[in-house]
N, C-alpha and C positions, 0 to 999 in steps of 0.2 A: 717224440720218440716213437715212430713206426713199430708196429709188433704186426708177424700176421701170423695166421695158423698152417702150418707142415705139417700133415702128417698128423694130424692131432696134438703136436705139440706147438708151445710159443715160441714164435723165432724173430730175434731181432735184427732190422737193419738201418742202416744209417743212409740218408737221404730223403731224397722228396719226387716218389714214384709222381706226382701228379704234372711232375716235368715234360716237355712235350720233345724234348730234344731224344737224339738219339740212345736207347737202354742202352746202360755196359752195367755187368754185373760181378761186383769183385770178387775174388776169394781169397780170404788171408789163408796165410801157411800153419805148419804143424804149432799148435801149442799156441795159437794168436787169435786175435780178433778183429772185428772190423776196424776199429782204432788205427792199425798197420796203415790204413786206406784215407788216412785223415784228411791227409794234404790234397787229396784227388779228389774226398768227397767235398772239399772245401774252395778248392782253387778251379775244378771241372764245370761246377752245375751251373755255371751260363752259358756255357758250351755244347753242354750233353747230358744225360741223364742218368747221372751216375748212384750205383746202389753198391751199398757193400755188406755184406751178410757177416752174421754170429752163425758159425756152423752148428749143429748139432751139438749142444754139452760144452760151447765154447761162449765166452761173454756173457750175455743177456738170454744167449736161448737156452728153452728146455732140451732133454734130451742127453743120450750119452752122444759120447766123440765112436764114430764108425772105424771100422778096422780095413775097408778095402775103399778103395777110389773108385768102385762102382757102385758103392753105396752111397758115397756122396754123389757122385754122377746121377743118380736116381734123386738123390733130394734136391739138388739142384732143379732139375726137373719141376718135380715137386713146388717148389718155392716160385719159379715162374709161371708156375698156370695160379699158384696163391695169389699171385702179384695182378695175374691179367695183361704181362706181356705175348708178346707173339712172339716177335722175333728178337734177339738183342747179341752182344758182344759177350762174351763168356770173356772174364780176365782174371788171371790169378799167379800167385806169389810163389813158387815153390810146391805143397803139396798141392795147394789152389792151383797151380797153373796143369797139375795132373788132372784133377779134377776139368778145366777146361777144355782140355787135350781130350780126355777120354768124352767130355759131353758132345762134343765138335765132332767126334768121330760116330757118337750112338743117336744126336739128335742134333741133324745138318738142315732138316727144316724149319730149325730155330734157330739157328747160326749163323748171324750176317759176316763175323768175323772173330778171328783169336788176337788176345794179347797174355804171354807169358812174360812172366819176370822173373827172372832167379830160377830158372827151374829145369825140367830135362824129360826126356823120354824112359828116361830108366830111374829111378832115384832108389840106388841101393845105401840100406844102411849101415855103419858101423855097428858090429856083432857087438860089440863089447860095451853100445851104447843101450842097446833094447835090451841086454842083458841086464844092464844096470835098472834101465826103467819096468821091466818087469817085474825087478825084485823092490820096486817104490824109491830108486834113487834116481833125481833126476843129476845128471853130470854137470857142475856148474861151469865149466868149459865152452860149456855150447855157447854159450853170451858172447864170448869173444869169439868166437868163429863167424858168429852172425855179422859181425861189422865191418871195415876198412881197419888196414893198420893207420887209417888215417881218422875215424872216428874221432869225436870230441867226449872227452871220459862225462860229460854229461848224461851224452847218448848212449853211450858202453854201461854205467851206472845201471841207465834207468833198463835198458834189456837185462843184466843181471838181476834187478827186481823183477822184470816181469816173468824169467825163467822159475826163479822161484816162486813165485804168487801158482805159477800152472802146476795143477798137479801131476805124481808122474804118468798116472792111468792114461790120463787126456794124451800126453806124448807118446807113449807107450800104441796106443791105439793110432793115432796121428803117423807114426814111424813105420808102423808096420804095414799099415795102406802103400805110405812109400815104397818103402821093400817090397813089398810084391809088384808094385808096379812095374810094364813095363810095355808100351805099345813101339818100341823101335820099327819094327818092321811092317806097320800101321801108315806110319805118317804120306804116305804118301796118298792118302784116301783121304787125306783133308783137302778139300776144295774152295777155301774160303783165305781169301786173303790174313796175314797171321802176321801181328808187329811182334818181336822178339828183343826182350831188353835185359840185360845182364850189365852187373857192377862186373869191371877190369878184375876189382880183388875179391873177387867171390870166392871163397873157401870151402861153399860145402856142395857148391853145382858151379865149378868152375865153366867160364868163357868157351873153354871145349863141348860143353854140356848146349849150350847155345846156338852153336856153330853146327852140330850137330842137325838142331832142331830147322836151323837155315839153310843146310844142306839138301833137305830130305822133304820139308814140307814146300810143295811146288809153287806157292803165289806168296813168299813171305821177305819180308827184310828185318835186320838186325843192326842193332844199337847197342854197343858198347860205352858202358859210361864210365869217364876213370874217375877214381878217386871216392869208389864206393863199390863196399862188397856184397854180402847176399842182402842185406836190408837198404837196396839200394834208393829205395821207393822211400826211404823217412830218412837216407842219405843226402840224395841226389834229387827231392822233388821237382824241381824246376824243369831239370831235362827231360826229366821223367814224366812231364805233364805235358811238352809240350812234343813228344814222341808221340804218344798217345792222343793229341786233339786232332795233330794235323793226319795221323792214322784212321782217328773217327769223323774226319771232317770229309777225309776224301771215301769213305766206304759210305759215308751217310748223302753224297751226291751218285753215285753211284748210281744208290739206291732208286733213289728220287727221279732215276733217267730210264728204270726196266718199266 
């Protein structure tokens, strides 16, 4: 079980840095943890060299949950000079793929490439949801938004547990990073090749939110995967792993050719 120190705090991640293949570094979304990243940290690492981080006050690490995605942009940072990478993949789920977004555009000499899932340039919140989590409710609603109308009530089950296990704070702070987020008129300062994947039924960063990001960011392609919504990555793993190998496979010959 990897732990390193950020920041002076302990922060956990899930893989095996002493990997020699190409770094990608995950980020789960609001209210998650490395867990989200199972199948990738699982089905990846003879491939590439895949890390997936406890953010801040989330899983295994210390720390509270930050309130803007340039504070996690900053720790992220942080976390790769802990590591002793150089260069690597920034990839991330949702508010992780903000977090991506924004490190991609503030630290491009450590950027070989982006991978977003489920996520957007803007991720504005419902009022009435950080209203609730403000006041210490979390809205048990959120669970079935997170999935496919085609989910397996296994998988629906167990995110309604995990919705509840998060406290509201962590969301609450998690949501509001969101919400302010919003580099739309950025993306075209990204210079790095960028794999873009969204679930068909995504509900809370619809396929438009996507399309978007494929429109605007100048060296990227997009994957739509049916039959899985925002948690399309513990949906969908298969496609979802193999979007991303052959994304890391041809950015890491690339590499190997400058």
């Amino acid at each position: 079980m990897p732990f390193v120190n950020v920041d002076g705090k302990k922060t956990y991640y899930a893989g095996d840095n002493s990997h020699s293949g190409t770094p990608v570094i995950f980020c789960h979304g609001s209210g998650g943890g490395h867990h989200h990243w199972i199948y990738q940290i699982k089905n990846l690492k003879k491939r590439v060299n895949p890390l997936a981080v406890d953010l801040p006050g989330h899983g295994r690490s210390e720390g509270e949950a930050l309130n803007t995605v340039s504070a996690y942009r900053d720790w992220l940072h942080s976390f790769r000079q802990a590591t002793g990478i150089d260069w690597f993949i920034p990839a991330g789920h949702s508010l992780g793929g903000a977090i991506a977004l924004d490190y991609a555009l503030h630290y491009p000499d450590h950027t070989l490439g982006l991978i977003l899932v489920g996520t957007g340039s803007r991720l504005r919140v419902v009022p009435a949801f950080l209203d609730a989590l403000r006041e210490g409710t979390v809205p048990l609603d959120l669970a079935d938004l997170l999935y496919s109308r085609e989910a397996s009530v296994e998988l629906l089950n167990k995110g309604r547990e995990e919705v509840k296990a998060c406290a509201a704070s962590v969301y609450y702070a998690d949501l509001s990073a969101c919400n302010s987020f919003d580099v739309s008129g950025e993306l075209f300062r990204i210079n790095v090749p960028a794999l873009i994947i969204c679930g068909a039924d995504d509900r809370l960063t619809p396929v438009k939110y996507s399309q978007f990001l494929a429109d605007n960011i100048p060296r990227s392609r997009i994957v739509i995967i049916e039959g899985a919504g925002h948690m399309v990555l513990l949906e969908k793993p298969d496609p979802v792993n193999e979007s991303i190998y052959s994304f890391v496979a041809e950015l890491a010959g690339s590499k190997q050719q400058q």
